[in-house]
N, C-alpha and C positions, 0 to 999 in steps of 0.2 A: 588868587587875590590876596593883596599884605593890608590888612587895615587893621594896624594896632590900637587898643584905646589910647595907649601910654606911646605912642608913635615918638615922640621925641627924647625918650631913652632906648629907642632902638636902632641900632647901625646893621647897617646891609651891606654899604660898599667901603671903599678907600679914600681915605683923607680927599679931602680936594685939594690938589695943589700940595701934596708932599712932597719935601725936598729931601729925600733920602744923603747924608754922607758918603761921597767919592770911599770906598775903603781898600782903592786899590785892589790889587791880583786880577783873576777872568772871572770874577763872578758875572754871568750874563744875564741880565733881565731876561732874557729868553728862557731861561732853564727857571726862573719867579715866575708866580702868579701870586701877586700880594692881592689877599681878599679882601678882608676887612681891618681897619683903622680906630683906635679911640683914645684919646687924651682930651683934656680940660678944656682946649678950642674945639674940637669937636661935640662935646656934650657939655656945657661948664660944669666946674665938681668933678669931672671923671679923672679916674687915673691912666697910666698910658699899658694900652693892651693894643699887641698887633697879628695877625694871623698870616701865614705865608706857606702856596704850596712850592717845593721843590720836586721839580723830574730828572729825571732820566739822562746820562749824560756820559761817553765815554771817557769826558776831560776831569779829572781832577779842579773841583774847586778852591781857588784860594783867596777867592775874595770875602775877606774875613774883616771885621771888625775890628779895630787896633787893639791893644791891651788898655782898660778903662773902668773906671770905679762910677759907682752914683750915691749918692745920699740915700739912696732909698733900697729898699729890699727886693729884689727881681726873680721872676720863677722862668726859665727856659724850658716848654718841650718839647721833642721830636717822637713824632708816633709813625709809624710804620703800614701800609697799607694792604698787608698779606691777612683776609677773614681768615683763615687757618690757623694759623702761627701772629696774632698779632705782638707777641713781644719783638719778632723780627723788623729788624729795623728797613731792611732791603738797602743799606746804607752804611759805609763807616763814615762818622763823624771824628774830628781832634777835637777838641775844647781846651782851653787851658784856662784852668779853674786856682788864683794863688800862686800863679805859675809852674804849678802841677800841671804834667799832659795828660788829658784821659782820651780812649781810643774808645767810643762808644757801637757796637753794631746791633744794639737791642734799642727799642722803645725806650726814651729815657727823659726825666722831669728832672733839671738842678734848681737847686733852690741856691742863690749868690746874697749873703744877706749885704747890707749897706755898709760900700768900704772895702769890699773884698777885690784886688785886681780880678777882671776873667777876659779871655780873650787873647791871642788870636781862637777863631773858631773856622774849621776847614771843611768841608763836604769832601774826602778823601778816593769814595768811589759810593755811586747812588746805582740801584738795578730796577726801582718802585719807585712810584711818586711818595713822597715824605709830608707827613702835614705837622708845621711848625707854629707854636703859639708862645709868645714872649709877652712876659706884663710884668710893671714894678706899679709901688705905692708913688711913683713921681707923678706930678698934674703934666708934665711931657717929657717927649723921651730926647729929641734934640732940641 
């Protein structure tokens, strides 16, 4: 049973009616499971935090986000789902952070502050489910 007192500062699901950006390459909604959703329409006042799990996949992902700045300061992570080894990512990631490539295959939090190009971002080869959580200080992210 969920019976919050503060029930209306608590998210369980995904946006209603998100309209995610086409970003191009094969990223499949299949190989997503976006959990939960929050920006300023969702809660007023919030800032935008979003959670998404990624699986399992023999295809190289390239559907990535274009190269793109924001006004606001944004934190990326990818956590890796091995209890044993949790810095293993079970995944190589690309990021390109300033136009730097980084090749990440460990657990990893970037912090992009406001302003900073980052992006494209690739899912290169996944072997474990990946749980990924992105939030800036923006009231929304598109």
């Amino acid at each position: 049973m969920f019976t919050p007192k503060m029930g209306k500062y608590i998210v369980r699901t995904e946006k209603k009616d998100l309209v995610v950006p086409e970003w191009g390459g094969n990223l499949s909604m299949e190989r997503v499971t976006r959990m939960m959703y929050l920006d300023s329409e969702v809660i007023p006042g919030a800032f935008y935090v979003e959670s998404v799990w990624f699986w399992p996949t023999e295809e190289k992902d390239t559907g990535s986000p274009d190269p793109h700045t924001h006004e606001w300061d944004e934190a990326i992570l990818f956590v890796g789902t091995d209890r044993t080894n949790v810095h293993d990512l079970g995944a190589e990631i690309e990021m390109y952070i300033d136009g730097q490539q980084n090749l990440m295959n460990e657990s990893f939090l970037a912090f992009i502050p406001a302003g900073i190009v980052h992006c494209p971002l690739n899912i290169l080869k996944i072997t474990r489910p990946v749980f990924h959580v992105a939030m800036g200080m923006g009231k929304k992210y598109f």
